[in-house]
C-alpha positions as CSV (number, residue, x, y, z in Angstrom):
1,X,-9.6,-12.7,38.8
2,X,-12.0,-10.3,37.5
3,X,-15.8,-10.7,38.0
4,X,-15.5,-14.1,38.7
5,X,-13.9,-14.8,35.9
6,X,-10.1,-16.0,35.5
7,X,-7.5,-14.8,32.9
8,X,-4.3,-16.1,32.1
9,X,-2.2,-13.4,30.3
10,X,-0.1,-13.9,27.8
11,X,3.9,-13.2,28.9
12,X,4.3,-10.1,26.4
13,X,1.1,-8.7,27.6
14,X,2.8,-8.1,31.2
15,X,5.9,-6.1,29.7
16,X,3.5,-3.9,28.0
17,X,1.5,-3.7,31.0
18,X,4.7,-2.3,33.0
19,X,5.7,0.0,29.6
20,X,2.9,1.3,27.6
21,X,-0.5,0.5,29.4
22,X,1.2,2.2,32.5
23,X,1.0,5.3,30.6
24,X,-3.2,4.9,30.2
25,X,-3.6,4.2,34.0
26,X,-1.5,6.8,35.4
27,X,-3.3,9.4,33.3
28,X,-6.7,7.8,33.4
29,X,-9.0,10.9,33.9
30,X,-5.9,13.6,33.0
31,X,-6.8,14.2,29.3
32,X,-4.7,17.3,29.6
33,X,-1.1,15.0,30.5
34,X,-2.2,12.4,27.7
35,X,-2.7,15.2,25.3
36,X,0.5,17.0,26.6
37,X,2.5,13.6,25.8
38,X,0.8,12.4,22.7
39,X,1.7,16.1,21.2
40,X,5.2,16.9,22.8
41,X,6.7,12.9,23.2
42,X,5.3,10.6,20.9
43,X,4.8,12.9,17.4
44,X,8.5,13.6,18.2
45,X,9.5,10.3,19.1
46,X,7.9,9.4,15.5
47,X,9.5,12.4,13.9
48,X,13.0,11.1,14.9
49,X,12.2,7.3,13.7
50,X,11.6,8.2,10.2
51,X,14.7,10.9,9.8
52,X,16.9,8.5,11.0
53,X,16.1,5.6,9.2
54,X,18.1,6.6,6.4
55,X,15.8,5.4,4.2
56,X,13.2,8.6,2.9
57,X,14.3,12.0,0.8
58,X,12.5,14.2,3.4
59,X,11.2,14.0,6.6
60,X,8.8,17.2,7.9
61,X,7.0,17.8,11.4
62,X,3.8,19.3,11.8
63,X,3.0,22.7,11.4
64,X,0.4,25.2,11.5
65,X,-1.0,26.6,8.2
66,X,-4.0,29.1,7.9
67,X,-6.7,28.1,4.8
68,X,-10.1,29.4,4.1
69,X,-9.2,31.8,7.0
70,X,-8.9,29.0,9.8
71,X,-5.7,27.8,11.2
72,X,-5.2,24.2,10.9
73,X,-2.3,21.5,11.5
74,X,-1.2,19.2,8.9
75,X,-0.2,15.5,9.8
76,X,2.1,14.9,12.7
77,X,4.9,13.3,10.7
78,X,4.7,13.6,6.5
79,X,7.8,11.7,4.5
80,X,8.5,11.2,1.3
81,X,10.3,9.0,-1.0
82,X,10.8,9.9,-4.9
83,X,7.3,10.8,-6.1
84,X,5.3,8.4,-3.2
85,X,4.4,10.2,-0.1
86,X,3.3,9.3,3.5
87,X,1.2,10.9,6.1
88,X,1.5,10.0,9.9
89,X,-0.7,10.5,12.7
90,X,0.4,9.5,16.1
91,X,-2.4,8.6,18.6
92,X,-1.3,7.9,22.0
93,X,-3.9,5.5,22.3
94,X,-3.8,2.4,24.7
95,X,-6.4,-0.3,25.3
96,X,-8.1,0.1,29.1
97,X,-8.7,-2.6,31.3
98,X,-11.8,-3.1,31.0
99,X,-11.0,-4.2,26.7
100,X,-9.2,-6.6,27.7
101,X,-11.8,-8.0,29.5
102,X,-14.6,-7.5,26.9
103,X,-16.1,-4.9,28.1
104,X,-18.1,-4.0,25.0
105,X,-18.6,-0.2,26.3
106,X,-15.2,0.3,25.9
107,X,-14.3,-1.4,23.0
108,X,-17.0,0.4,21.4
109,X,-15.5,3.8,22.4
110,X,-12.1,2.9,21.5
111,X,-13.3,1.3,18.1
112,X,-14.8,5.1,18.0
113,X,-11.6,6.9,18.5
114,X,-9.5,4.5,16.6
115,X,-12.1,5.6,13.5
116,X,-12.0,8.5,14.2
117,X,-8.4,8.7,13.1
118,X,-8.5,6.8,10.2
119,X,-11.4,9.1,9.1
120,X,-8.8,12.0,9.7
121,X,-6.3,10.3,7.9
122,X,-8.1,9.5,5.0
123,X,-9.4,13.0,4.4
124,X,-5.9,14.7,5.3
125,X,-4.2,12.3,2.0
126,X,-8.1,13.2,-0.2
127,X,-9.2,16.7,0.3
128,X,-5.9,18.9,2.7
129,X,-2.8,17.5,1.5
130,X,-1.7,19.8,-2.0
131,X,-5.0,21.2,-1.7
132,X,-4.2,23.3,1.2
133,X,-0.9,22.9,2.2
134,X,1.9,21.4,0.7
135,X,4.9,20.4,3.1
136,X,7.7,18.8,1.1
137,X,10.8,21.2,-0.5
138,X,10.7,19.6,-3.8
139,X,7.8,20.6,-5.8
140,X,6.1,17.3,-6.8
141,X,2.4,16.7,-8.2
142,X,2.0,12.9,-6.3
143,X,-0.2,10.9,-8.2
144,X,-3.7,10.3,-5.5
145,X,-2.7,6.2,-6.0
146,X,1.3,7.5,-4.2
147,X,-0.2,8.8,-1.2
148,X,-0.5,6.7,2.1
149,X,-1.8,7.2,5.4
150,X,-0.6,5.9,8.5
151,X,-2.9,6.0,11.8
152,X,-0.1,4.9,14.8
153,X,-1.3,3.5,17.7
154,X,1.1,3.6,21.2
155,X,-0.2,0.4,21.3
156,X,-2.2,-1.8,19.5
157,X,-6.4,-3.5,20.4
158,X,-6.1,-6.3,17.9
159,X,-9.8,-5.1,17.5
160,X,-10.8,-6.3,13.6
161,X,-9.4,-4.3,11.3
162,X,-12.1,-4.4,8.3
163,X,-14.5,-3.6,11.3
164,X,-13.0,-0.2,12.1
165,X,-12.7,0.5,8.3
166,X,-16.3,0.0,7.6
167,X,-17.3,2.0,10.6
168,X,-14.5,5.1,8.7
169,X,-16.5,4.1,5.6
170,X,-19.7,5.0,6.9
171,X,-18.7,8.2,8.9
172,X,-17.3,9.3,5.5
173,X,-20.6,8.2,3.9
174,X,-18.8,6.2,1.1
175,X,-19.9,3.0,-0.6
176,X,-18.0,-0.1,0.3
177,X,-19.1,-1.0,-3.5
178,X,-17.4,1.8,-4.4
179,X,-13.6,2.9,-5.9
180,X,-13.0,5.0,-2.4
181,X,-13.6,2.6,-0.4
182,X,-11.1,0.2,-2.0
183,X,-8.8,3.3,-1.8
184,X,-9.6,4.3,1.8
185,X,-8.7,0.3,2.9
186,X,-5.9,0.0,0.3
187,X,-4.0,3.5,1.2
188,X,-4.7,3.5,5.1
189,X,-3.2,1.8,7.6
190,X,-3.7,1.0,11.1
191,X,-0.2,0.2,12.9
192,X,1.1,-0.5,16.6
193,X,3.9,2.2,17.4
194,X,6.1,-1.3,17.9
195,X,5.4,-2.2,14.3
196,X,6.9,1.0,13.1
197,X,9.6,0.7,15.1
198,X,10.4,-2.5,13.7
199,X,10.4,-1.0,9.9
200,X,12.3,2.4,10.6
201,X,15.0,0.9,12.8
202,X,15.8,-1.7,10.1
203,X,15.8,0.5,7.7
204,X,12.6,-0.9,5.5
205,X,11.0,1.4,3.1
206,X,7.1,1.4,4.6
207,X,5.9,3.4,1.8
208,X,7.5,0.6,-0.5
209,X,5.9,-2.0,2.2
210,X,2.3,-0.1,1.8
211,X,2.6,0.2,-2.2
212,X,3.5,-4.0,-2.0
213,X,-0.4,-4.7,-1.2
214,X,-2.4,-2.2,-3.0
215,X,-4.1,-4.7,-5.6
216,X,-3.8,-7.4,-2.6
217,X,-7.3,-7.2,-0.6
218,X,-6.5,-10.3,1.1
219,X,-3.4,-8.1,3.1
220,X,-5.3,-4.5,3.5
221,X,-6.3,-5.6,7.3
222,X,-3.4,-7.0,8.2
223,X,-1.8,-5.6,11.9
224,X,1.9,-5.6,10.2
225,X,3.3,-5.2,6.9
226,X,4.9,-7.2,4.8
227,X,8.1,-7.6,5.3
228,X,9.3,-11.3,3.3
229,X,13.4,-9.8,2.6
230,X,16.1,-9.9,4.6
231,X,17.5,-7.1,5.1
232,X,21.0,-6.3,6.3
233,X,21.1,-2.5,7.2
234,X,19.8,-0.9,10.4
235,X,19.6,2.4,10.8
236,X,21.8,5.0,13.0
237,X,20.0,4.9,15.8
238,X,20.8,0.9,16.2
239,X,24.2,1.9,15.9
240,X,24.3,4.6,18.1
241,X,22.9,2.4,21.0
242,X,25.1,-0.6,20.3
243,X,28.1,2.1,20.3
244,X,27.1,3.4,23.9
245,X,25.9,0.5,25.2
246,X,29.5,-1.6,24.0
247,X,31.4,1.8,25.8
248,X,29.6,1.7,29.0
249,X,30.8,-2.2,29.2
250,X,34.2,-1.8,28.6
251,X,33.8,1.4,31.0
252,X,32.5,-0.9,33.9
253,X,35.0,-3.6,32.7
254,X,37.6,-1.3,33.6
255,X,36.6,0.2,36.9
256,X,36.3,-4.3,37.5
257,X,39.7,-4.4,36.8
258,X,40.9,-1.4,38.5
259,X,38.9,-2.5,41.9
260,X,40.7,-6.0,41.1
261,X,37.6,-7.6,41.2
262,X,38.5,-8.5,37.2
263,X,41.5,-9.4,35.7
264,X,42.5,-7.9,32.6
265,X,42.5,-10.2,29.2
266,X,40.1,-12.6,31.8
């Protein structure tokens, strides 16, 4: 019940209350912790996803570079495959309450930040990326149409996608007539955490996946990507978990049998 008002949540909705939204309340009004985790948990945790999907020719972390005199960063996470390229940014970003209810104050501010980023995005793969710093160990001229961006959301608003896009479009002052803006929606993404997740730790080629619907308007909003194969390899990570999760059950199965509260071969 909420100002006289009754919702009904969805089931999934209360895991990721318990997991991810639990992160938004307990720092509610600490920028300083959400900062602190967004830079020293999440860019890492993102870092680690792509190196050990097996699936790119390099993986590099940010770092800081000096241009023009000025110290900047570059993206949080920049991979690359062959001569296509993708640049990450990790927002640890999670919808309040008070979205969920409506509340257009706060969907306006978190449509705001969520532009914000694909703003920063866009001008990181236009105007900083071989212009000012160049990350990768292979020397490589990427053509502008092999460059994506990636804006990664802890956890995803749902809010309109072409919406947020037109609002980057404007802050960029470009025309939605025009060839960037087709570029801007065509090359940018705006992805849950979980949706990456689903692509590195299955091994799937996202830069492949983001390539797939370049000349496809219909797909450039779309909250996942495409993803039609069926694909048989998972990454080491999968394995890794299923290996210490199999050896703490035939650990406990043991210490069962040695308690003889199991029998052995039962």
């Amino acid at each position: 019940m909420y100002d006289d008002s009754i919702y009904l949540p969805l089931p999934h909705t209360i895991i990721q209350a318990a997991t991810s939204s639990l992160l938004y309340r307990i720092t509610e009004g600490n920028n300083s912790v959400r900062e602190r985790f967004g830079k020293h948990t999440l860019e890492d945790y993102n870092y680690m996803l792509f190196q050990k999907s097996g699936v790119y020719d390099e993986v590099k972390s940010e770092y800081r570079y000096v241009h023009s005199g000025q110290e900047k960063r570059t993206m949080d996470v920049m991979v690359r495959r062959g001569e296509y390229c993708l640049l990450i940014e990790s927002k640890s970003m999670v919808p309040s309450t008070r979205v969920r209810v409506y509340d257009e104050t706060a969907i306006e501010d978190f449509c705001s930040k969520t532009v914000a980023a694909i703003v920063q995005v866009y001008r990181h793969i236009t105007c900083q990326f071989m212009i000012e710093y160049f990350p990768f160990d292979e020397a490589i001229q990427f053509a502008q149409d092999s460059i994506f961006g990636i804006v990664v959301l802890l956890e995803d608003h749902y809010i309109r996608r072409d919406i947020l896009f037109r609002q980057a479009a404007q802050k960029l002052a470009i025309d939605y007539e025009s060839d960037e803006y087709k570029y801007l929606c065509s090359h940018v993404k705006v992805l849950s955490l979980f949706e990456v997740e689903r692509m590195t730790l299955r091994s799937v080629d996202i830069i492949e996946a983001c390539s797939s619907v370049i000349d496809d308007p219909i797909h450039w909003f779309d909250y996942t990507l495409p993803n039609d194969e069926e694909y048989s390899s998972r990454s080491t990570i999968i394995d890794c978990f299923v290996e210490n999760e199999t050896n703490e059950l035939l650990s406990l199965a043991e210490e069962l049998v040695s308690m003889g509260l199991l029998q052995e071969g039962g």
